[in-house]
C-alpha positions as semicolon CSV with decimal commas, in nm:
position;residue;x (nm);y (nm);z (nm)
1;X;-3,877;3,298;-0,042
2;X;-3,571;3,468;-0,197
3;X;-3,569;3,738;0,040
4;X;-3,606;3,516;0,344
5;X;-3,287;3,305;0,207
6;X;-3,097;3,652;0,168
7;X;-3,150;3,754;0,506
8;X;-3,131;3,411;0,628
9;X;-2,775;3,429;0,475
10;X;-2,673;3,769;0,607
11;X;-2,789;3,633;0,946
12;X;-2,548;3,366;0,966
13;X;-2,254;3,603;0,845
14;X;-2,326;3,816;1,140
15;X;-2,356;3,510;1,367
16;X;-2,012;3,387;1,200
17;X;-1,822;3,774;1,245
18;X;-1,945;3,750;1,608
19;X;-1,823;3,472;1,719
20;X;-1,505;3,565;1,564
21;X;-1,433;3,909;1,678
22;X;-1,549;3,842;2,010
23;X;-1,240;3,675;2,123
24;X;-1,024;3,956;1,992
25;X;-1,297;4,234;2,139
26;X;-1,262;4,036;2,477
27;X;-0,896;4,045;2,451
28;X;-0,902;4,415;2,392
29;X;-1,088;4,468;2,697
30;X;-0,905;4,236;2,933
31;X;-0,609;4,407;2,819
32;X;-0,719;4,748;3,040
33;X;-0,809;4,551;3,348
34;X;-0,663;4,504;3,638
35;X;-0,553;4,046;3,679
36;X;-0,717;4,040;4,002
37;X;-1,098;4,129;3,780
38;X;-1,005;3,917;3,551
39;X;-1,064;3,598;3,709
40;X;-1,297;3,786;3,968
41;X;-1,532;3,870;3,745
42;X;-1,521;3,559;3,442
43;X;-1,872;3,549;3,297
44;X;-1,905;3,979;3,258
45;X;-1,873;4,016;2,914
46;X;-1,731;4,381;2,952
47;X;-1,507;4,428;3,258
48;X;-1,436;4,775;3,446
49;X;-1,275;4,946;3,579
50;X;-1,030;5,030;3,299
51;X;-0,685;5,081;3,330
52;X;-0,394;5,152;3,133
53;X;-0,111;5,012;3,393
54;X;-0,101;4,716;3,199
55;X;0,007;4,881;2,923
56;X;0,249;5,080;3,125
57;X;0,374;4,807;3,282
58;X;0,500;4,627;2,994
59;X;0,696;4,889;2,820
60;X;0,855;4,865;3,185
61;X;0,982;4,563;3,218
62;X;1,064;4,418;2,873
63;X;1,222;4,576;2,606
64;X;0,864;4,592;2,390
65;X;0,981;4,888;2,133
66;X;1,311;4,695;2,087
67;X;1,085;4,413;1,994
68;X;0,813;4,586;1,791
69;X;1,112;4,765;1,608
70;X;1,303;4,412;1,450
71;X;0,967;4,273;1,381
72;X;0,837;4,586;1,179
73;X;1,256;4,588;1,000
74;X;1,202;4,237;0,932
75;X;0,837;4,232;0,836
76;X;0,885;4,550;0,599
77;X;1,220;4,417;0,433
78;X;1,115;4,040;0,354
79;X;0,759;4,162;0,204
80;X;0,915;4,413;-0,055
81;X;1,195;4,185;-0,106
82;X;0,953;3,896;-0,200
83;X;0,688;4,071;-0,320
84;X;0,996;4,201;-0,576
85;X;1,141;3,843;-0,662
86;X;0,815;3,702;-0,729
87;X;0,663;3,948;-0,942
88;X;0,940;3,902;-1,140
89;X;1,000;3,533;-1,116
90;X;0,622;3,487;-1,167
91;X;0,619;3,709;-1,476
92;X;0,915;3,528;-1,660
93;X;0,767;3,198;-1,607
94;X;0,439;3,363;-1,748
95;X;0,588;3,527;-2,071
96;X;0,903;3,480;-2,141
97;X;1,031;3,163;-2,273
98;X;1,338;2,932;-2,199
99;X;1,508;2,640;-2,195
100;X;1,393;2,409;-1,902
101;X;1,132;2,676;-1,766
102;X;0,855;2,433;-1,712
103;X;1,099;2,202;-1,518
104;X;1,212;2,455;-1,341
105;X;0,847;2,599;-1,211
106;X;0,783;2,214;-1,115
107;X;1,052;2,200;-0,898
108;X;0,906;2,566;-0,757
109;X;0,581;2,398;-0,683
110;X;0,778;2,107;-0,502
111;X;0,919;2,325;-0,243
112;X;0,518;2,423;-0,138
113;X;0,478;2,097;-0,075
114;X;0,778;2,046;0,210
115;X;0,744;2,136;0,559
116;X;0,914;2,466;0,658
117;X;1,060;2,237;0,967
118;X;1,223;2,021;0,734
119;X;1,426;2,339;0,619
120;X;1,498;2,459;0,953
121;X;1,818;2,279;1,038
122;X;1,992;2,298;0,720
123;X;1,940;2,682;0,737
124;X;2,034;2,716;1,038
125;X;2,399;2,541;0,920
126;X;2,462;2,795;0,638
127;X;2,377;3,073;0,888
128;X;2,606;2,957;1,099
129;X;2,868;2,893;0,807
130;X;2,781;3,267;0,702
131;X;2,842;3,372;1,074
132;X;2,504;3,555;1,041
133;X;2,353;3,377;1,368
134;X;2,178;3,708;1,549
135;X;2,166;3,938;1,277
136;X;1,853;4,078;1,049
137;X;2,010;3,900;0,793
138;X;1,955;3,561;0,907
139;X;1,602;3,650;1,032
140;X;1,533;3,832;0,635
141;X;1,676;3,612;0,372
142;X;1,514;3,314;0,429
143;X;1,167;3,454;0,395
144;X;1,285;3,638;0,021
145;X;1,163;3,347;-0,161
146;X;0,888;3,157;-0,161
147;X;0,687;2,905;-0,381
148;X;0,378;3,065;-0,301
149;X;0,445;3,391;-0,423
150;X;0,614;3,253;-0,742
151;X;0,304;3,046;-0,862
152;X;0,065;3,347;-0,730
153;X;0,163;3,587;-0,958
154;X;0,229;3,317;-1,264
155;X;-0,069;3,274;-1,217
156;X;-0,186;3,596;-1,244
157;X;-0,002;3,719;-1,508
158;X;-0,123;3,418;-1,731
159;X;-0,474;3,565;-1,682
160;X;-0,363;3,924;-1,795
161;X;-0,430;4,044;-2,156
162;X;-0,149;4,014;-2,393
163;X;-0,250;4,287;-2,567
164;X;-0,142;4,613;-2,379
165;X;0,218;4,438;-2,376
166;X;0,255;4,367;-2,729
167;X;0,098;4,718;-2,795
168;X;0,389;4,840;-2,565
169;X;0,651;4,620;-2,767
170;X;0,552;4,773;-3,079
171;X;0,604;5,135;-2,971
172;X;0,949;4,987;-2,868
173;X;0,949;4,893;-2,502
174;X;1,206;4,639;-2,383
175;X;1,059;4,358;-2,159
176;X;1,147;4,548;-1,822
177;X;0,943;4,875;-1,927
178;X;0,691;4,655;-2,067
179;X;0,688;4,503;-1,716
180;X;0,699;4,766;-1,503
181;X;0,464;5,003;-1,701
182;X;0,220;4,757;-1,811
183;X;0,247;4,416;-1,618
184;X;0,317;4,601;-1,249
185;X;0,012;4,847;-1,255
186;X;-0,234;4,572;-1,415
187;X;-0,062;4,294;-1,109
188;X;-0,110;4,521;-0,831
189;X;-0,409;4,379;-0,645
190;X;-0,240;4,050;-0,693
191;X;0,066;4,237;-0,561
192;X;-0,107;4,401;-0,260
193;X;-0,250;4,020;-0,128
194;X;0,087;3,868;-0,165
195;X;0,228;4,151;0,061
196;X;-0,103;4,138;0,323
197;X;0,000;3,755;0,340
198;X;0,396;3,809;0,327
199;X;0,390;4,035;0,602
200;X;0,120;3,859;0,833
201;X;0,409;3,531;0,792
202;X;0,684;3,707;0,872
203;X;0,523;3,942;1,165
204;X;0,400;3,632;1,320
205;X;0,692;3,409;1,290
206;X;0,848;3,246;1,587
207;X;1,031;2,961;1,546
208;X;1,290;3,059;1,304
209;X;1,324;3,452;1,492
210;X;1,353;3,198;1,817
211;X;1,641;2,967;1,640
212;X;1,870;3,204;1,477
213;X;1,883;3,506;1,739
214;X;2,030;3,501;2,105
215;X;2,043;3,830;2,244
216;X;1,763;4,036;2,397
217;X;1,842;4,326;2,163
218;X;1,743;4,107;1,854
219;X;1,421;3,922;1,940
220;X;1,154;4,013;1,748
221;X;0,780;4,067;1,928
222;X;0,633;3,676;1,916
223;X;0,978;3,557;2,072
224;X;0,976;3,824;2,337
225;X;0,607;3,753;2,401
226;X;0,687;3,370;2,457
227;X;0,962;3,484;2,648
228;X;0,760;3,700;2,902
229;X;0,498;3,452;2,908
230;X;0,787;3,181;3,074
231;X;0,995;3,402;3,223
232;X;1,054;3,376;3,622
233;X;0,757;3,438;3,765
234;X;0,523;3,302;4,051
235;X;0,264;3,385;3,808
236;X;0,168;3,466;3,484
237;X;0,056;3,852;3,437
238;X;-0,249;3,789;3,217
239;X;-0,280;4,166;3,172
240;X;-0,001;4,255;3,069
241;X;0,027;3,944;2,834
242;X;-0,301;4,030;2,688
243;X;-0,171;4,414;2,653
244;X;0,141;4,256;2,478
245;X;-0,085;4,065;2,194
246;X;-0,252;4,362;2,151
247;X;0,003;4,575;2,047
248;X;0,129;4,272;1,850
249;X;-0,222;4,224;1,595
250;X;-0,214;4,651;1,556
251;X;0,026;4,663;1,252
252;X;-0,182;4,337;1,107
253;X;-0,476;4,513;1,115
254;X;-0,316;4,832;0,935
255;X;-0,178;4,666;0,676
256;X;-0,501;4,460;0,590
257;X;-0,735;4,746;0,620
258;X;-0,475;4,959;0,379
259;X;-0,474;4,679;0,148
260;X;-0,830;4,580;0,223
261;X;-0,948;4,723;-0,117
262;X;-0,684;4,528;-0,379
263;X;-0,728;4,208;-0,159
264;X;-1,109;4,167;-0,199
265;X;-1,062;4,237;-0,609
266;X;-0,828;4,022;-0,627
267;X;-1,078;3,812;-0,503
268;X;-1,306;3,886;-0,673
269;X;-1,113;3,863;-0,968
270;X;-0,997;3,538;-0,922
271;X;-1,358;3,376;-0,863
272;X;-1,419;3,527;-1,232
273;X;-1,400;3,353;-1,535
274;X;-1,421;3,460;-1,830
């Protein structure tokens, strides 16, 4: 009976992963034909002949690596930069102590709970007051801080031993080497999912990118996508569009399958109590 519930279970995983890679598989595949198979041929689950003019196309008539370049600056920048603040905004809430700092993480925890919309307009004013409208500064410092990241690694760091620091303290470490040396190392799969999720936000963001920038030259790939999608055209290039989101979910995939590791013990970790 056991066994037949274990395979039972690994069953409906594999049922699950199917139907949820098969979109992406499908897009894959429709990305290498030509539009006129696409629709000629809509219940093939594989489609041929394969062709890489859609791909060639694309880099032809939109800017792509322009696009693929400020997404990977901006995606790169804001996750270090937050994955920086937070570790050590989450580890001062978690060990030091000071005047107001419970007050303070409350009022941290009330920013997760407004809309990102409700934020947009009000940063959008100081952008404009900053005159950084179309720069990678407006389309960075926004996404430096972050709620989320703050409690995440509180959070984390609460669960850590105390002891390694205070053996660190005694051998005469300040509180930076004690939390770069001890805290950083023992944080890092906590450090690696905040940076898989970081970067996933930021390399899929597209109404802020579409707000704050105005030229061509500093769109970043889901705004030039949109913009392809509705540009001028007696009809929409499905190929090409597909070819477009799939160079737009390759870095995604790299960065979860480098992190892949960290994420799932962090995981793993957090599902464990002691």
């Amino acid at each position: 009976m056991k066994k037949l519930r274990i395979a039972f279970g690994y069953l409906t995983l594999i049922l699950v992963a199917i139907s949820m890679l098969y979109p992406f598989f499908a897009m894959i595949n429709l990305s290498f034909v030509s539009d006129n198979l696409i629709f000629a041929q809509p219940d093939r689950v594989f489609h041929s002949p394969l062709t890489f003019k859609n791909y060639v196309n694309v880099f032809q008539e939109i800017p792509l690596s322009t696009y693929f370049f400020n997404s990977l600056i901006v995606a790169v920048i804001t996750t270090l930069g937050q994955v920086i603040i937070a570790s050590m905004a989450g580890y001062a809430f978690a060990r030091l102590k000071f005047k107001y700092r419970d007050i303070l993480f409350l009022v941290i925890l009330i920013t997760m709970l407004i809309p990102p919309q409700v934020n947009i307009i009000p940063l959008f004013f100081l952008m404009r007051q900053l005159h950084l409208i179309d720069t990678y500064q407006a389309l960075i410092l926004p996404g430096l801080f972050g709620g989320f990241g703050v409690f995440m690694m509180r959070q984390y760091f609460l669960n850590l031993p105390k002891d390694l620091e205070e053996s660190a303290k005694i051998d005469g470490c300040n509180i930076f080497e004690t939390f770069f040396k001890i805290a950083i190392p023992l944080a890092l799969p906590a450090i690696v999912t905040l940076a898989i999720f970081t970067f996933v936000s930021s390399w899929n963001s597209f109404m802020w990118p579409l707000i704050v920038t105005n030229s061509e030259g500093m769109r970043t790939l889901p705004v030039g996508l949109a913009v392809f999608k509705g540009s001028f055209r007696e009809v929409t290039l499905w190929g090409e569009l597909l070819a477009c989101s799939v160079i737009c979910s390759i870095p995604v995939i790299l960065i979860f399958i480098l992190g892949k590791k960290y994420f799932i013990n962090d995981i793993l970790q957090g599902g464990i109590k002691e």
